[in-house]
C-alpha positions as CSV (number, residue, x, y, z in Angstrom):
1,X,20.6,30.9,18.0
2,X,16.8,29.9,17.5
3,X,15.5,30.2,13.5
4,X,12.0,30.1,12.5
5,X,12.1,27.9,9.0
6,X,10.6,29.0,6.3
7,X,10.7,26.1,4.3
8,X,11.4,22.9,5.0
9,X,15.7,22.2,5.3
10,X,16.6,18.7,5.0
11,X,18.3,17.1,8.7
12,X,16.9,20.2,10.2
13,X,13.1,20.8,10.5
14,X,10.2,21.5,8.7
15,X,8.3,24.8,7.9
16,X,7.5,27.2,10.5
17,X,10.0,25.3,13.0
18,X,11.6,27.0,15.4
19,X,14.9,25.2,16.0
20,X,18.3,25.8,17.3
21,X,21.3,26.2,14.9
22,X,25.1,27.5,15.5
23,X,25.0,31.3,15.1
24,X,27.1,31.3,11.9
25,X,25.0,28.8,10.0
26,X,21.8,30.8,11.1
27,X,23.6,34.0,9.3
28,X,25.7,32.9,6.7
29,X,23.7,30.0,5.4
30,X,19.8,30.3,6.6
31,X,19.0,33.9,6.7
32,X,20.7,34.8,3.5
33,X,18.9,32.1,1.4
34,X,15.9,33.0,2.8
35,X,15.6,29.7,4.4
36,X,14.5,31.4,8.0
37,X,14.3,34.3,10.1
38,X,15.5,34.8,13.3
39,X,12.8,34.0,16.1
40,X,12.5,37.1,18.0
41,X,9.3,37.6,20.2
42,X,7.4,39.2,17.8
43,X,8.1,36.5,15.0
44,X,7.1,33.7,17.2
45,X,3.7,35.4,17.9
46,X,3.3,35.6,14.4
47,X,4.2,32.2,13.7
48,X,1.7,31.1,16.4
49,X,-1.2,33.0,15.0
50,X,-0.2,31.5,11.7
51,X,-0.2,28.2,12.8
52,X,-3.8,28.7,14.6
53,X,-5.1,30.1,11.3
54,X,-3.6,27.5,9.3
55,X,-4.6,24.2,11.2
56,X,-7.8,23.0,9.1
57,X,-5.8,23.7,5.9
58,X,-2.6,21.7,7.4
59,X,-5.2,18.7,8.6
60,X,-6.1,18.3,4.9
61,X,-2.9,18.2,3.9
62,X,-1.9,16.0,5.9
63,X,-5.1,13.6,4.8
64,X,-3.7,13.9,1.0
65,X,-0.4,12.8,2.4
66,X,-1.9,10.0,4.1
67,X,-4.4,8.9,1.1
68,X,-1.2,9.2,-1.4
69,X,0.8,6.9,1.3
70,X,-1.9,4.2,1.0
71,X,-2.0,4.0,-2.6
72,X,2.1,3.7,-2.7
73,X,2.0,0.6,0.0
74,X,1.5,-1.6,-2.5
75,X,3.8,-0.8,-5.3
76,X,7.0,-2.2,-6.6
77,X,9.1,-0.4,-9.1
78,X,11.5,-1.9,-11.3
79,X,13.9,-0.1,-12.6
80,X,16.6,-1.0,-15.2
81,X,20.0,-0.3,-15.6
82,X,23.4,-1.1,-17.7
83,X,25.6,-3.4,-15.7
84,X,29.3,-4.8,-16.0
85,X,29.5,-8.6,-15.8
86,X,29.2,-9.2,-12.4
87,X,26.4,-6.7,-12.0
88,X,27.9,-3.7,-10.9
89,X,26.1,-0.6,-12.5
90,X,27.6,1.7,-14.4
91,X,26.9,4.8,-12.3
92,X,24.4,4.3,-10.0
93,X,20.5,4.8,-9.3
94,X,19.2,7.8,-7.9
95,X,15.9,9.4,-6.8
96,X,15.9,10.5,-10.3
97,X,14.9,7.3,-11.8
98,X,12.8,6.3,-8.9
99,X,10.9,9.3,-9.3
100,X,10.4,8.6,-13.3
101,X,9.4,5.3,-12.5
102,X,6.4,6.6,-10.1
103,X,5.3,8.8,-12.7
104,X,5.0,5.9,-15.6
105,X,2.9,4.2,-12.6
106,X,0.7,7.1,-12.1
107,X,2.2,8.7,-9.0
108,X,3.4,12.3,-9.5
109,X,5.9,12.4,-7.0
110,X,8.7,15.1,-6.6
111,X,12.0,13.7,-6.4
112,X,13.6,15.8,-3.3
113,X,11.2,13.8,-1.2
114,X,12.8,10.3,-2.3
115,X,15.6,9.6,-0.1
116,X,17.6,6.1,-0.4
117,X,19.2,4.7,2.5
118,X,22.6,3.9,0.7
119,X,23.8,4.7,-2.7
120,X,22.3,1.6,-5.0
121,X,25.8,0.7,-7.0
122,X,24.6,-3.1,-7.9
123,X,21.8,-5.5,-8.9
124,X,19.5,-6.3,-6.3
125,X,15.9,-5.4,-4.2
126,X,16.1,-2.2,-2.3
127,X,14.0,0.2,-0.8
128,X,13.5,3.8,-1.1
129,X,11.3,6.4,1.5
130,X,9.3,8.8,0.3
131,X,8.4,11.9,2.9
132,X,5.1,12.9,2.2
133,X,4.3,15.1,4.8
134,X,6.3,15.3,8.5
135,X,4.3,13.3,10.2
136,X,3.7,10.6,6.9
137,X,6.6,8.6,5.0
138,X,6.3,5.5,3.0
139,X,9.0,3.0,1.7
140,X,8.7,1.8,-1.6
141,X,10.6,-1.2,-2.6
142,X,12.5,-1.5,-6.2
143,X,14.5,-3.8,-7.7
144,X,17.2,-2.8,-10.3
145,X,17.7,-5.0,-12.6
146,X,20.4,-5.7,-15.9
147,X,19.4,-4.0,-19.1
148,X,20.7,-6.7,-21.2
C-alpha cells in the first residue's frame, strides 16, 4: 500500500513521502492518526505541485538546518548525573537532558530530533545525533559525569 506522509514518522520517511507500508499499518495506524493519506493519482499530482511550489521555501530551510549544524560542530555538553559507586546511573540519560543542556548553551533544540545510539546507563563520553533537516544531521558529543 503506497502512503503519502504528512508528517515526518520516525524509521519511515519524511513529509510528503510517498512510501510503501503493509496495508494494515497504513489503516489502522497512519491514516487514522492523520499521519498520511493514501497516494492515489490525484494525491500524488497534488503532492507534486506542492513540492514545485514549495522548493525555494524548502532550500532555505534547509540552509537554517545547515547554518544550525555548523554552530553545533563544535560543542561538548556535559551533563551530570547521580551515580552508584561504581558509576552506574541511577536511571539513565535521555534526549531530555541533552536537549536542556543545548538550551543553557544557547541552542533551542527540540528534543524528538535527539536520538542516542544506545541507552547511556554509565559514566563515560558518548555521542548523541541531532536530525536537523533529512538531508542534515549532526553528532554532538557529551560526557556524563558523577554528581558528587
Amino acid at each position: 500500500m503506497e502512503i503519502i506522509l504528512k508528517e515526518d514518522v520516525a524509521n519511515l520517511g519524511y513529509k510528503d513521502e510517498i512510501v510503501n507500508v503493509k496495508s494494515g499499518y497504513g489503516r489502522n495506524y497512519l491514516i487514522p492518526q492523520g499521519k498520511g493519506v493514501i497516494a492515489s493519482e490525484s494525491a500524488k499530482k497534488v503532492i507534486a505541485e506542492n513540492l514545485k511550489q514549495r522548493a525555494h521555501k524548502l532550500e532555505k530551510i534547509r540552509q537554517e538546518a545547515i547554518d544550525l549544524a555548523s554552530k553545533l560542530e563544535g560543542v561538548t555538553l556535559t551533563i551530570g548525573a547521580k551515580t552508584s559507586s561504581t558509576g552506574t546511573i541511577f536511571g539513565s540519560v535521555t534526549n531530555i537532558q541533552i536537549a536542556e543542556e543545548l538550551v543553557k548553551k544557547g541552542f533551542e533544540i527540540d528534543r524528538k530530533i535527539i536520538y542516542l545510539k544506545e541507552p547511556v546507563k554509565e559514566v563515560g563520553s558518548y555521542s548523541a545525533q541531532v536530525r536537523l533537516n533529512k538531508e542534515v544531521s549532526v553528532e554532538i558529543p557529551f560526557d556524563v559525569v558523577s554528581e558528587k
